[in-house]
C-alpha positions as CSV (number, residue, x, y, z in Angstrom):
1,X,53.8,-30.7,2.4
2,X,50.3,-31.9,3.7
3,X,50.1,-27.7,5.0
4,X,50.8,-26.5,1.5
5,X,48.0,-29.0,0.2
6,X,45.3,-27.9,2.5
7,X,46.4,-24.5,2.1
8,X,45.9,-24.8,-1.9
9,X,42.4,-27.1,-1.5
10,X,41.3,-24.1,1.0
11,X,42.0,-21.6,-1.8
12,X,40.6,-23.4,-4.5
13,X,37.5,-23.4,-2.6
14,X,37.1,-20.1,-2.1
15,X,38.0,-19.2,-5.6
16,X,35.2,-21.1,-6.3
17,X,32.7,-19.7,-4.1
18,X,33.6,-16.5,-5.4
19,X,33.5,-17.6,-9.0
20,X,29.6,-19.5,-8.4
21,X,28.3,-15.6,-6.5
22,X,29.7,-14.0,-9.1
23,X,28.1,-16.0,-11.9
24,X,24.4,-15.9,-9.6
25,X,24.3,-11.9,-9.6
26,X,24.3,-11.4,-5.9
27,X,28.0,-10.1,-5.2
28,X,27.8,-6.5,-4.7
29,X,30.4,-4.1,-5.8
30,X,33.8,-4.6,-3.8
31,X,35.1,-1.1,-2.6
32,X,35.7,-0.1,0.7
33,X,33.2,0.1,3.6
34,X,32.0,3.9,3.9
35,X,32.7,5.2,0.8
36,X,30.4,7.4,-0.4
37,X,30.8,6.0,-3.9
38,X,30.2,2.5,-2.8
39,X,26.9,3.5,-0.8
40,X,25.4,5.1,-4.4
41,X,26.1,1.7,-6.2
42,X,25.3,-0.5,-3.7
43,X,21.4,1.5,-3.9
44,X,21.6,1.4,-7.6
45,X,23.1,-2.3,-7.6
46,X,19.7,-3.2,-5.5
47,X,17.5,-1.1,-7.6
48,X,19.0,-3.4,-10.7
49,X,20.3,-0.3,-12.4
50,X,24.0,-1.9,-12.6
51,X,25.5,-5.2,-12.2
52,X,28.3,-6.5,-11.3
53,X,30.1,-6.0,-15.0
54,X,29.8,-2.1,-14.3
55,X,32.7,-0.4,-14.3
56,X,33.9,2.3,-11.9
57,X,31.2,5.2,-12.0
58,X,32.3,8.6,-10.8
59,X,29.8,9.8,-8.0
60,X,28.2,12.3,-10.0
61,X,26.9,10.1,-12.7
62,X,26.0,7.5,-10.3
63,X,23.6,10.2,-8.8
64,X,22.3,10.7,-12.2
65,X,21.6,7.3,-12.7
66,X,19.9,6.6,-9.4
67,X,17.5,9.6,-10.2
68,X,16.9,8.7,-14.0
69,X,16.2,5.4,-12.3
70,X,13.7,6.1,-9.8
71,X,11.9,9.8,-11.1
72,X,11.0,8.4,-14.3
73,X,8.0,10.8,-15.1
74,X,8.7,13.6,-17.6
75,X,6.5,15.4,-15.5
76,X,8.3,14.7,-12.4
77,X,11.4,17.3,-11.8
78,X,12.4,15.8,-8.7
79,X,15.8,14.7,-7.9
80,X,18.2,13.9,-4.9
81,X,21.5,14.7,-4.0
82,X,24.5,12.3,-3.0
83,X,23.6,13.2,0.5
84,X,20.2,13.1,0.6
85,X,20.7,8.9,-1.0
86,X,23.1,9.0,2.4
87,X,20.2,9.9,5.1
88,X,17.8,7.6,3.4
89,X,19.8,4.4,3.7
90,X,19.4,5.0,7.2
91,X,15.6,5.2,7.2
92,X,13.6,1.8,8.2
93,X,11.7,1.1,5.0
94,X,14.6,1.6,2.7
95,X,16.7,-0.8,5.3
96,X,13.9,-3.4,4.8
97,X,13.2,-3.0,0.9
98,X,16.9,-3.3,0.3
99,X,17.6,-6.2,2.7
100,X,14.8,-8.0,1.4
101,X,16.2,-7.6,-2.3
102,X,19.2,-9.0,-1.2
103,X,18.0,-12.1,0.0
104,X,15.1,-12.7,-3.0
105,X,18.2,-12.0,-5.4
106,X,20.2,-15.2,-3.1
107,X,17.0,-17.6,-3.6
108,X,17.4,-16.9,-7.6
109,X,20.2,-19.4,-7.6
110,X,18.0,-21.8,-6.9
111,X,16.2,-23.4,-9.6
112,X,12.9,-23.0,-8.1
113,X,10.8,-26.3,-7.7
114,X,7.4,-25.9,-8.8
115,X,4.5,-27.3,-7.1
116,X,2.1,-29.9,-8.4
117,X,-1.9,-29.9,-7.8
118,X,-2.6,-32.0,-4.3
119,X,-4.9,-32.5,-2.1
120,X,-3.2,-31.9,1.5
121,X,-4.6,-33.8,4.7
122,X,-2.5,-33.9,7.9
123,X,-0.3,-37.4,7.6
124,X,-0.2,-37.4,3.7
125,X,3.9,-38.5,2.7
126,X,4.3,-37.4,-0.7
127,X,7.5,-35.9,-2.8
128,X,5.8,-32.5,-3.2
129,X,5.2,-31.7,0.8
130,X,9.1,-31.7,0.8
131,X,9.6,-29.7,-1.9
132,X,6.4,-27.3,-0.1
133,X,8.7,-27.6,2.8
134,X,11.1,-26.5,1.6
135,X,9.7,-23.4,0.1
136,X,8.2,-22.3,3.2
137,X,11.3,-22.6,5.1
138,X,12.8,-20.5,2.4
139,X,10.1,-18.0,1.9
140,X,10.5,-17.1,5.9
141,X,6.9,-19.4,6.6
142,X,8.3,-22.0,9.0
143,X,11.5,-22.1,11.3
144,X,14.3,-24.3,9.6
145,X,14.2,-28.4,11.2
146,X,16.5,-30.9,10.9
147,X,14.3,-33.7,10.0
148,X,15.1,-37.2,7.8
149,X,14.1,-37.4,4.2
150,X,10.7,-39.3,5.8
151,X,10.0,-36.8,8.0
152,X,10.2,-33.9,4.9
153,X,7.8,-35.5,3.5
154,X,4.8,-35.9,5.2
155,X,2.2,-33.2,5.7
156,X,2.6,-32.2,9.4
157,X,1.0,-29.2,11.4
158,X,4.2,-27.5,11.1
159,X,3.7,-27.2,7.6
160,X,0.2,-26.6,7.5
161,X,0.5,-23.6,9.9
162,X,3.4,-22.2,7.7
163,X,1.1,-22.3,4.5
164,X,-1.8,-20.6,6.2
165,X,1.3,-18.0,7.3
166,X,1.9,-17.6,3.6
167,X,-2.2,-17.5,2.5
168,X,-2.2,-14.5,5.0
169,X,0.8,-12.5,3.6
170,X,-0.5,-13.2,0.2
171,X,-4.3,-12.3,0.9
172,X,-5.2,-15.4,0.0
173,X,-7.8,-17.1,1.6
174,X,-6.4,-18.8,5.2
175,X,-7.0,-22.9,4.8
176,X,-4.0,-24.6,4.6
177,X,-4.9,-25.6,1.1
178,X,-2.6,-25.8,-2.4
179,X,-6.0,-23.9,-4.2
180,X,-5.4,-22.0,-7.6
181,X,-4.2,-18.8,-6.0
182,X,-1.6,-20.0,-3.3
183,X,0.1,-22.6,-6.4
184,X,0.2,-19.5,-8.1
185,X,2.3,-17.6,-5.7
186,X,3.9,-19.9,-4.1
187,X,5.4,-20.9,-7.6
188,X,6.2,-17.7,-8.1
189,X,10.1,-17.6,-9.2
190,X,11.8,-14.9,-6.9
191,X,13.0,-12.5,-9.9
192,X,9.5,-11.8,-10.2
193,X,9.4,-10.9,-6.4
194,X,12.8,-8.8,-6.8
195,X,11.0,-6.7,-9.6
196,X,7.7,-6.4,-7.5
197,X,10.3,-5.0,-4.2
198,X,12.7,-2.4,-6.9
199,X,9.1,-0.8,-7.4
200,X,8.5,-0.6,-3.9
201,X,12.2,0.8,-2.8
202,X,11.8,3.4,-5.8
203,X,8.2,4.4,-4.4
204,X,10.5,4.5,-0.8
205,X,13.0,6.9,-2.3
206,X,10.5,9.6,-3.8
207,X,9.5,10.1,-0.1
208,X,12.9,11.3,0.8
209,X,12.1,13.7,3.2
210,X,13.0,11.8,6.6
211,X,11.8,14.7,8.6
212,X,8.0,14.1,7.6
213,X,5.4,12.1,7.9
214,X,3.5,10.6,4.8
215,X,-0.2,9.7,4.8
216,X,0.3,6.4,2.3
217,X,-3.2,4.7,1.2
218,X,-3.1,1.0,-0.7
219,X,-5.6,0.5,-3.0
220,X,-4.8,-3.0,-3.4
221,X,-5.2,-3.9,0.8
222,X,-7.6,-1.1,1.2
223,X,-5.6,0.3,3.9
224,X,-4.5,4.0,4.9
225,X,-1.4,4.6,6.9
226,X,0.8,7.2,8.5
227,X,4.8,6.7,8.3
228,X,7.6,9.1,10.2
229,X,11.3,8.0,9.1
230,X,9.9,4.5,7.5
231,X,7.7,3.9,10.8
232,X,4.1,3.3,10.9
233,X,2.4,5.6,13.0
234,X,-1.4,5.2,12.4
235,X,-3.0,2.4,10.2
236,X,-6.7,1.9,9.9
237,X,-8.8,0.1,7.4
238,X,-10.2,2.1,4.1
239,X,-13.1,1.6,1.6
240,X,-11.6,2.6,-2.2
241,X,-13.4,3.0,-5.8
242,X,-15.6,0.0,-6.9
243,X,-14.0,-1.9,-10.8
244,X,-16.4,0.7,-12.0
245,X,-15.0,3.9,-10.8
246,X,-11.5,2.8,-9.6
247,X,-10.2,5.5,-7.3
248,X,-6.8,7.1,-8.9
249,X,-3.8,7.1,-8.0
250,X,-2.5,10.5,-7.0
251,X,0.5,12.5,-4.9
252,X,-1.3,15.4,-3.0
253,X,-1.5,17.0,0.2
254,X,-4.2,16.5,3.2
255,X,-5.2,20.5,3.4
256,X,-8.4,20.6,5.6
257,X,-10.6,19.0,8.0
258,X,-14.2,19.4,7.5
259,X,-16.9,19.2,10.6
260,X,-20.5,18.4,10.1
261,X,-19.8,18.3,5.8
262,X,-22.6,18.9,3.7
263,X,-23.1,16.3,0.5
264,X,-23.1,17.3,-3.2
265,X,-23.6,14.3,-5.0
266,X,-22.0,14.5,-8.9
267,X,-24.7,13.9,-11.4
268,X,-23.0,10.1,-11.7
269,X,-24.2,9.1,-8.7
270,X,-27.8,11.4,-9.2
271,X,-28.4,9.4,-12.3
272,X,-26.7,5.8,-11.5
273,X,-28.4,5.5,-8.2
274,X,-30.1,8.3,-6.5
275,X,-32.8,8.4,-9.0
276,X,-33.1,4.6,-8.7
277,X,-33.6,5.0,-5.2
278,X,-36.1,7.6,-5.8
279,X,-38.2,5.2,-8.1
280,X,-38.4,2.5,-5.5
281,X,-39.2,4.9,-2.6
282,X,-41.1,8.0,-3.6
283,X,-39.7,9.5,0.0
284,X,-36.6,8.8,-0.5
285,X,-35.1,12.3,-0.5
286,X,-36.8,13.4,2.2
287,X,-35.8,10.2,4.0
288,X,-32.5,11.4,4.2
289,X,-32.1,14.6,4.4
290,X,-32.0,15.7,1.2
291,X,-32.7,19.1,-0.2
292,X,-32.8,21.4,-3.7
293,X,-30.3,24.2,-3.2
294,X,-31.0,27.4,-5.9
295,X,-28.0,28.2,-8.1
296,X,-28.6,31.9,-8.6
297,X,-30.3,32.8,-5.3
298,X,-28.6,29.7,-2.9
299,X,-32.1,29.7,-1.1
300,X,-33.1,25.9,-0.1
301,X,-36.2,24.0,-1.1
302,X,-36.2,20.9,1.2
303,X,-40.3,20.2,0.3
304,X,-39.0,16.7,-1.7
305,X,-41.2,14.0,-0.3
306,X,-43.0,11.9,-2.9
307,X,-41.6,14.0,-6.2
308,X,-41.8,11.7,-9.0
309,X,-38.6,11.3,-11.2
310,X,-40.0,14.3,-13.8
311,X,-40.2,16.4,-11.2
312,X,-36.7,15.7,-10.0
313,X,-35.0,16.1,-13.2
314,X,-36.5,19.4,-14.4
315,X,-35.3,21.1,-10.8
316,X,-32.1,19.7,-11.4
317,X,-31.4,22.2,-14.3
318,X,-31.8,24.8,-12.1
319,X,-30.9,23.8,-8.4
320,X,-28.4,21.4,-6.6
321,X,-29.3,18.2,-5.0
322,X,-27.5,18.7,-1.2
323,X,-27.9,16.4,1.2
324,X,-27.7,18.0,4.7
325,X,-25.1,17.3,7.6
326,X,-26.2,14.7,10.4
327,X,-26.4,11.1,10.8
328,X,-27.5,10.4,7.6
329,X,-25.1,12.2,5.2
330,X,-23.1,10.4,3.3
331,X,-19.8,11.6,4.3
332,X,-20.3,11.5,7.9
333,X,-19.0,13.7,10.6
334,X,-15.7,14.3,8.3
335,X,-14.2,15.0,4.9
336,X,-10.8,15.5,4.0
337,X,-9.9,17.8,1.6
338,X,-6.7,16.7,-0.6
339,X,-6.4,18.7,-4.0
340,X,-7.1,16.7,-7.0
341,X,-8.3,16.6,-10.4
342,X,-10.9,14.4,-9.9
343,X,-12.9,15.5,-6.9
344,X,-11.4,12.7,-5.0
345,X,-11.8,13.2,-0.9
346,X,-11.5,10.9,2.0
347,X,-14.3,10.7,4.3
348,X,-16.6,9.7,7.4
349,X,-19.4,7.1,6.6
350,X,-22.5,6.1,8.7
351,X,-22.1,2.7,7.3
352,X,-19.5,0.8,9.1
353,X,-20.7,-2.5,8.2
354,X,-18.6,-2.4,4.8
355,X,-14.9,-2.3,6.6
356,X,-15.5,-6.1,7.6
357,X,-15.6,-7.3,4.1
358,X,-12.3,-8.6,3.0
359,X,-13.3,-7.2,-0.6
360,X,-13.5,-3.2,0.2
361,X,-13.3,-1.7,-3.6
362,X,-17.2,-0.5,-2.9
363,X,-16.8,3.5,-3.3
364,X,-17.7,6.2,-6.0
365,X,-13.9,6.9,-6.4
366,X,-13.5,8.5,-2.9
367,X,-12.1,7.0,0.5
368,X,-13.8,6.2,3.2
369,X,-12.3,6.1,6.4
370,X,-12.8,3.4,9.3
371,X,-11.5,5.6,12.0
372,X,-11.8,9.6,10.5
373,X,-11.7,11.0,13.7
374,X,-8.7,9.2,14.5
375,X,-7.3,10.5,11.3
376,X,-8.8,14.0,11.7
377,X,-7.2,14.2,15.9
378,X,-3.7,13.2,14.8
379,X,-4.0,16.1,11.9
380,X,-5.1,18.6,14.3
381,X,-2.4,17.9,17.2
382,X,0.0,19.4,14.3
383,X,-1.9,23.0,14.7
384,X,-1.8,25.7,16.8
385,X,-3.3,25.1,20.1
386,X,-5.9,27.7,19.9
387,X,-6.8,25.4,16.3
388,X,-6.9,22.2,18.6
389,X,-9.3,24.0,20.7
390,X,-12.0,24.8,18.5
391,X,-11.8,22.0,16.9
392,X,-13.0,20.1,19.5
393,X,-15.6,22.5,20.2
394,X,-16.9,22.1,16.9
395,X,-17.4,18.3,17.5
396,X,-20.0,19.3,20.3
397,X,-21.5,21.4,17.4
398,X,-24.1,20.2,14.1
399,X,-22.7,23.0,12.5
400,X,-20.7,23.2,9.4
401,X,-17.0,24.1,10.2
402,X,-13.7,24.1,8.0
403,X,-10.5,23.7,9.6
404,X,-7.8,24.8,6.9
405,X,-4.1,23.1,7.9
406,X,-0.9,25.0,8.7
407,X,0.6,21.5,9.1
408,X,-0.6,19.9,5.8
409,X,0.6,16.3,5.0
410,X,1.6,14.7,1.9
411,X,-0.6,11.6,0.4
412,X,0.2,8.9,-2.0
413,X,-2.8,6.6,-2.9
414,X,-1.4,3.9,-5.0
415,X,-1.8,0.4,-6.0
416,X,1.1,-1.1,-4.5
417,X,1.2,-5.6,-4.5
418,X,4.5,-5.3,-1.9
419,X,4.6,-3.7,1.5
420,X,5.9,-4.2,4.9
421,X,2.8,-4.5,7.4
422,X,3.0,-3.3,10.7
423,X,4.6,-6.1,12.4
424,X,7.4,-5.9,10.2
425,X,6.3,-9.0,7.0
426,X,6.7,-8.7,3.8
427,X,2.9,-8.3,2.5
428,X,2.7,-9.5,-1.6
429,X,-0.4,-9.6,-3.6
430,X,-0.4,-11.1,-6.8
431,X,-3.9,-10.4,-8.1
């Protein structure tokens, strides 16, 4: 008898776990391990484009679904078969996007405490450092403790640390202090954060060829990476488009290195600041390296020093203001040419100050690189080896050489607010 009651009470329990993960949305659907049809609505299940009231979906349609789901542009024809949604579950990124979904989706059961305005100092004991606690421990900040209701309470270094872990991941300024920005995030109720990671895994998906690697540039972290098979291979710090000329976002190809570029600034930048320049420093062209290049007969007049701003705008009808290759140019020692609308190029700079600012939205539009001829070595090593060779003997060189690429790679530059960094954290940005 007392076998057959704890037999029932067991079952009764589990009926009810079921019943409560049902009811919070984070059951997925229940058909057996390795079928393909399973796989396809587990990825559309995590990209939120079924639930669990869904009924049975043949694979076909499922595929259908997944790619109305994730190519929404009109202009984008793109689409996937069942077996290329198969190799990309395998891929690292994917594996981390979706795993990461999975567990924001469990924290939505929670009714999610929000955080009062305090002033923290090491040894304060108040109600909301639990609660802050508590959030860390679930937001992956701090290790889970076993500590009394008193202990949960009090602002310890354990808890400071974990905040300051958070500030980082959120780009927020380090200080172990509840300011405007980190009570903003931290509050942050996790079906916003599942939204923010579907984006990313969709963005994941386009780039389903495993075989390749991307070039990926974030807009919002001002940072230019290389991926193979959801692994970072290269990452360097970039300089992107100022509020005033916010570089776009675009999907391209890297097609050529550039040695030694010359420097055709567009009449924005003549009129916005060149001619400013010129106004405060009558020698300014000449300064740096400037010259007037003919349009009909391409012959260069480099005679600029002390031309007054009447002078200047007159030739400009007629002739091209080039600034010459050398330590002065604007672009450096390299430019990278990626096809584009907008004559959008990444670049060399001979001001490497900038890439210690934390704010790096200082451009034009274009990209500067911290590293180029990092970027511009791991392009080359993808060409033939007589390519690799001359390109390093135009290094040695002043002169003007372009280095068209067999091996081109694709580029996204986006804004993206979620990503995983290179140590493997989930990076968010909320403003």
């Amino acid at each position: 008898m007392k076998r057959e009651s704890f037999l029932y009470r067991l079952f009764i329990g589990i009926l009810l776990i079921s019943i409560s993960a049902v009811a919070h949305g984070d059951n997925e659907p229940n058909l057996p391990a390795g079928n393909l049809n399973l796989q396809l609505r587990k990825i559309a299940f995590d990209l939120g484009a079924i639930d669990n009231s869904s009924g049975l979906i043949n694979d076909e349609d499922l595929v259908n679904l997944l790619n109305k789901n994730i190519f929404t542009s009109k202009k984008n024809n793109h689409s996937l078969s069942a077996n290329q949604y198969m190799k990309l579950v395998e891929r690292k990124d994917i594996e981390f996007y979706r795993g990461k979904i999975k567990y924001y989706k469990s924290l939505e059961r929670y009714q999610w405490p929000m955080i009062a305005p305090i002033k923290l100092r090491l040894g304060l004991r108040v109600k909301e450092v639990a609660k802050l606690r508590w959030l860390l421990v679930k937001l992956g900040d701090i290790e889970p403790h076993n500590l009394s209701a008193y202990r949960e309470s009090i602002y310890d270094p354990s808890v400071e640390e974990g905040l300051k872990r958070f500030q980082k991941r959120h780009g927020i300024t380090v200080n172990g202090k509840l300011g405007t920005l980190t009570l903003s995030s931290i509050n942050t109720d996790p079906s916003v954060r599942v939204a923010q990671l579907q984006r990313a895994l969709k963005e994941s998906l386009k780039r389903f060829d495993e075989e390749k690697e991307y070039v990926s540039v974030n807009l919002i972290d001002y940072t230019l990476r290389i991926s193979k098979n959801g692994i970072e291979q290269l990452n360097m710090p970039v300089i992107v488009g100022k509020p005033t000329s916010r570089t776009p976002e675009l999907s391209t190809v890297v097609t050529s290195i550039t040695i030694n570029p010359t420097w055709t600034p567009p009449a924005s930048i003549i009129y916005q600041d060149i001619i400013h320049q010129v106004e405060k420093q009558p020698n300014y062209l000449k300064n740096n390296d400037f010259v007037l290049r003919d349009y009909e007969t391409g012959l260069e007049d480099p005679n600029l020093a002390g031309m007054d701003i009447a002078s200047l705008k007159t030739k400009l009808k007629k002739s091209a203001l080039v600034q010459r290759p050398g330590i002065k140019n604007a672009l450096g020692q390299f430019r990278f040419t990626i096809p584009n609308t907008g004559a959008i190029f990444l670049h060399d700079t001979p001001n490497k100050s900038l890439f210690k600012r934390a704010n790096r939205a200082l451009s034009h539009g274009c990209i500067r690189l911290s590293e180029p001829e990092l970027f511009a070595n791991y392009l080359i090593n993808k060409e033939p080896q007589e390519t690799q060779l001359l390109f390093k003997k135009a290094l040695k060189n002043s002169e003007t050489i372009h280095f068209r690429l067999t091996s081109s790679l694709p580029i996204n530059i986006v804004y993206q607010s979620i990503w995983i960094d290179k140590n493997g954290r989930l990076q968010i940005r909320d403003s």
